[in-house]
C-alpha positions in Angstrom: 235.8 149.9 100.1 234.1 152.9 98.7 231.9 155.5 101.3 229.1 156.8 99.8 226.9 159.1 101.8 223.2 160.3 101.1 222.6 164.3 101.6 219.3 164.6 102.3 218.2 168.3 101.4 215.0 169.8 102.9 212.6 171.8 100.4 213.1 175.5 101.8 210.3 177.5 102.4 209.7 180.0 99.9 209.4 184.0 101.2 205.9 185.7 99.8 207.1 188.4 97.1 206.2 192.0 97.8 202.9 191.9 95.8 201.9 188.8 97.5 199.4 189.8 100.4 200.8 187.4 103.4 203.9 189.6 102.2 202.2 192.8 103.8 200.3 190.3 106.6 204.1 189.5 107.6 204.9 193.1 107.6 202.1 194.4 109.6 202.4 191.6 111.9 206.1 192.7 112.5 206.1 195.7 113.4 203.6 194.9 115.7 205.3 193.0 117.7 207.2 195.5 119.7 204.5 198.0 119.9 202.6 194.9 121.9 205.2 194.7 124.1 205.4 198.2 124.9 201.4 198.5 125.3 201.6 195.8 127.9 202.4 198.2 130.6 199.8 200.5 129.6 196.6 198.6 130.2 194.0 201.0 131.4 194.8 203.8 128.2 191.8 204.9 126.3 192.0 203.9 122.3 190.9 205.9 119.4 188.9 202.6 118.8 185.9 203.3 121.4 185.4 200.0 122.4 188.7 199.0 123.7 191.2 200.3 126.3 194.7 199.3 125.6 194.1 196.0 127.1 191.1 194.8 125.1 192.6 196.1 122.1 195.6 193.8 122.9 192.4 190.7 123.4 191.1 191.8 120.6 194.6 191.7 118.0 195.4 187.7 119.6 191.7 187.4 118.3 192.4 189.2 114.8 195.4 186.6 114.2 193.8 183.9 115.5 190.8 184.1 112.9 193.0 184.7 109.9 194.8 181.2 111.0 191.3 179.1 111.2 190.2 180.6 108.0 193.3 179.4 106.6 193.0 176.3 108.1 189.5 175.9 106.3 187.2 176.5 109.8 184.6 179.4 110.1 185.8 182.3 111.5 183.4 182.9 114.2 185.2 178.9 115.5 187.0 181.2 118.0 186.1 184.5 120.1 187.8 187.0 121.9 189.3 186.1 125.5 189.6 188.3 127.9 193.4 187.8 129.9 195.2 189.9 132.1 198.8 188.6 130.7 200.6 186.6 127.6 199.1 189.0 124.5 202.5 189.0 123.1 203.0 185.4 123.2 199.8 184.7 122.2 199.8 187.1 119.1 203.3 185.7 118.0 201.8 182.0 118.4 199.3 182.7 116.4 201.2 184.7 114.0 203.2 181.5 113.3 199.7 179.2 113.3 198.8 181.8 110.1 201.9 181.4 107.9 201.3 178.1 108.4 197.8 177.7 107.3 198.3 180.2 104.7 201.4 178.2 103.5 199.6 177.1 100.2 199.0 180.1 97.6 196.3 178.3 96.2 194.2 179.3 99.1 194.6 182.7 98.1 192.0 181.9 95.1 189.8 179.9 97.4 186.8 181.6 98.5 186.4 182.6 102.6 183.3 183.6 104.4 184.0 186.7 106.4 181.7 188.9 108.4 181.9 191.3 105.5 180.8 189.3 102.9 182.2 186.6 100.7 185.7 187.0 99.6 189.5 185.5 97.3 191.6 184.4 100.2 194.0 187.3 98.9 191.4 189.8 99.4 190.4 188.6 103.4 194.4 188.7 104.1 194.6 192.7 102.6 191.9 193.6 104.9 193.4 191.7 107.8 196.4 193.3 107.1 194.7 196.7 107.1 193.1 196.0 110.3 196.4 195.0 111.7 197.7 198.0 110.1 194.4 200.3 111.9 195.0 198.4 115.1 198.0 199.0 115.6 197.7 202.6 114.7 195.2 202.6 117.6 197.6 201.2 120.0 200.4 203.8 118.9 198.4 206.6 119.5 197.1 205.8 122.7 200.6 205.1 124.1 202.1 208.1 122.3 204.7 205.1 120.6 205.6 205.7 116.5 204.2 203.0 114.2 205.0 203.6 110.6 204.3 200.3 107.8 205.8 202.0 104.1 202.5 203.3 102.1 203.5 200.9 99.3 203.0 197.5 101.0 199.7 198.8 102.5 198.6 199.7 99.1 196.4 196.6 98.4 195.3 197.0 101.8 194.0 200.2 101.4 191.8 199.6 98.2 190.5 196.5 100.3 189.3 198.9 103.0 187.9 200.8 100.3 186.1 198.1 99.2 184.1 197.3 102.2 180.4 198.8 102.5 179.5 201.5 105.1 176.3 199.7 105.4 176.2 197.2 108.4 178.5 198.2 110.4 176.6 198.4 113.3 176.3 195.0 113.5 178.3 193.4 116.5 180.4 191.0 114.3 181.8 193.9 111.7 185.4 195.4 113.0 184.8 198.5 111.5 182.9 201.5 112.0 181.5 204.1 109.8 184.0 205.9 107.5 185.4 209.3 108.2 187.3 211.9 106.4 190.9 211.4 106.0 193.4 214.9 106.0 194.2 215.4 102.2 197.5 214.3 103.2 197.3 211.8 105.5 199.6 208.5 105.3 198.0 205.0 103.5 197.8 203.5 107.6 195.4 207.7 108.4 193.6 206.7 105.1 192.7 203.1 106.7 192.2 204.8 109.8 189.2 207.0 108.4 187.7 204.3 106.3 187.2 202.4 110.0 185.3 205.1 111.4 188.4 207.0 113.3 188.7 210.5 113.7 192.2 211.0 112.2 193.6 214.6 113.1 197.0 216.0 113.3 
């Protein structure tokens, strides 16, 4: 009697290429995973953001992730708010980390067209700028904690020309994350360039 047996092989999930932006959105999101951990201990530290201390700023990164996974998912981005906790931020950033590569699974969302509080934008465009605010942020957290946080110039290159893209005007309204641009040192990194266009004094 002959055996035959059935293989059944799963699809495998393909890896974004370099110039793909949730490329760069995985990067950022990386390397901030251990600077979130190491802030966790640090709670009451002032932030060159002026809104936040340490601890809000860690709110405030769970609430960044969580709105690039419901405008994946096709919901309106003011569907959730920040939350303030006093534990978890770590788990709760990597949860949601996961929640946005899957809602951003599909690269034809990245043609789509997403309502931000900016404006109007391609899919590929709103995950740059999240990735430069992840970028910023975590900048932030690094140099209120006195930790290193280095992402390579080159994948925060389409990040950078989508912070350059975003108006000055507006941002005092409540629901824009970013405040007026500075001036950047003439040699400051691609993350110091981001930094400035947000409305941080950058200095060395």
């Amino acid at each position: 009697m002959n055996t035959h047996t059935t293989t059944t092989t799963q699809p495998a999930t393909t890896e974004p290429a370099p110039d793909d932006p949730r490329f760069g959105f995985a990067v950022a999101t990386a390397a901030l995973h251990p600077l979130i951990a190491a802030a966790e201990t640090q709670l009451d530290l002032p932030t060159p953001c002026d809104d936040f201390t340490v601890k809000e700023l860690l709110e405030h990164l769970v609430l960044v992730m969580r709105r690039a996974a419901v405008l994946g998912r096709g919901e309106h981005w003011a569907s959730v708010q920040q939350e303030a906790q006093d534990s978890g931020w770590g788990d709760d950033f990597r949860a949601a980390a996961h929640q946005v590569r899957d809602a951003w699974d599909d690269p034809a969302k990245l043609a789509a067209t997403y309502e931000v509080p900016w404006g109007e934008f391609p899919g590929a465009v709103v995950l740059l700028t999240y990735t430069g605010e992840l970028a910023v942020h975590g900048w932030d957290l690094a140099t209120a904690i006195g930790e290193p946080f280095e992402i390579d110039d080159e994948v925060l290159a389409g990040a950078l020309i989508a912070a350059q893209a975003i108006p000055n005007e507006g941002r005092d309204d409540p629901d824009m994350p970013f405040e007026r641009a500075t001036v950047a040192p003439a040699d400051a990194t691609v993350i110091e360039q981001m930094a400035a266009l947000t409305g941080r004094n950058v200095g060395r």
